[in-house]
N, C-alpha and C positions, 0 to 999 in steps of 0.2 A: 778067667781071673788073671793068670798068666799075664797077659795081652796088655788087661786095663795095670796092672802093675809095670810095666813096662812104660806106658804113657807115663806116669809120674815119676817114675825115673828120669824120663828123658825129658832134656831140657828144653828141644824144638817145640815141647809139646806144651807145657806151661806158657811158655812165651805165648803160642800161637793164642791160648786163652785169653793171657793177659791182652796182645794184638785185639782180639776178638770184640772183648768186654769196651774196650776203648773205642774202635771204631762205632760200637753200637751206642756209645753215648753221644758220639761226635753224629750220626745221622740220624738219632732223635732230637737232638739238639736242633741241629738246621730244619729238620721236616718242623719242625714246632716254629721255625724263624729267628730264635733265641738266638743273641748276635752271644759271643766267647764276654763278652763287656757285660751284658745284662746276667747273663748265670754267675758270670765272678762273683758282681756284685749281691746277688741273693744269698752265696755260699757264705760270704766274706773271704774270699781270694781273692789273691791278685790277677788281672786280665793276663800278665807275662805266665804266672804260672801255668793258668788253665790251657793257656796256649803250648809249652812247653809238655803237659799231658798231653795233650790232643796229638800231638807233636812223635809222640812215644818216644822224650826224650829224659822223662822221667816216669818212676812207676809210681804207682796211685796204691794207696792203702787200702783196704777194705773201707774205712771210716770215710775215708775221702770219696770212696765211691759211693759209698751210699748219701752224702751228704750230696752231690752232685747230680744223681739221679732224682731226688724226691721233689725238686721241686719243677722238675719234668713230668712229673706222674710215674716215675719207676721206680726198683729196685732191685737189688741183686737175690737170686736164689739157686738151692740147694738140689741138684738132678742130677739123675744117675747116669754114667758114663755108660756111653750105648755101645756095644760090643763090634760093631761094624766100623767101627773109627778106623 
């Protein structure tokens, strides 16, 4: 328990999540073909924004992720942090 308390302490470690969730949107995206122009537009976002996420030049809320995900066929969920990290 130690361990996993450590990880949310530490900032490289959130980040790399945040990193994580991002990237895996951005390669279901393109494996789907979905151009950054056609998801804005589903979402109602702006293409600069969505690029600007994708980008990790800004962070994405929960709301926004999961708004961004669903009409991909995804969504975010709740799993436990595996002790080998």
């Amino acid at each position: 328990m130690e361990r996993i308390e450590e990880y949310i302490k530490n900032e490289k470690y959130l980040l790399d999540q945040e990193y994580h969730i991002i990237s895996e949107l951005v390669r279901i995206r393109e494996e789907q073909r979905m151009s950054q122009k056609k998801l804005s537009e589903m979402v109602e976002m702006s293409q600069p924004s969505l690029a600007r996420l994708e980008s990790k030049r800004i962070s994405p809320g929960i709301d926004t992720m999961l708004k961004l995900l669903a009409p991909l066929g995804y969504t975010l969920d709740v799993v436990p942090i595996r002790e080998d990290m």
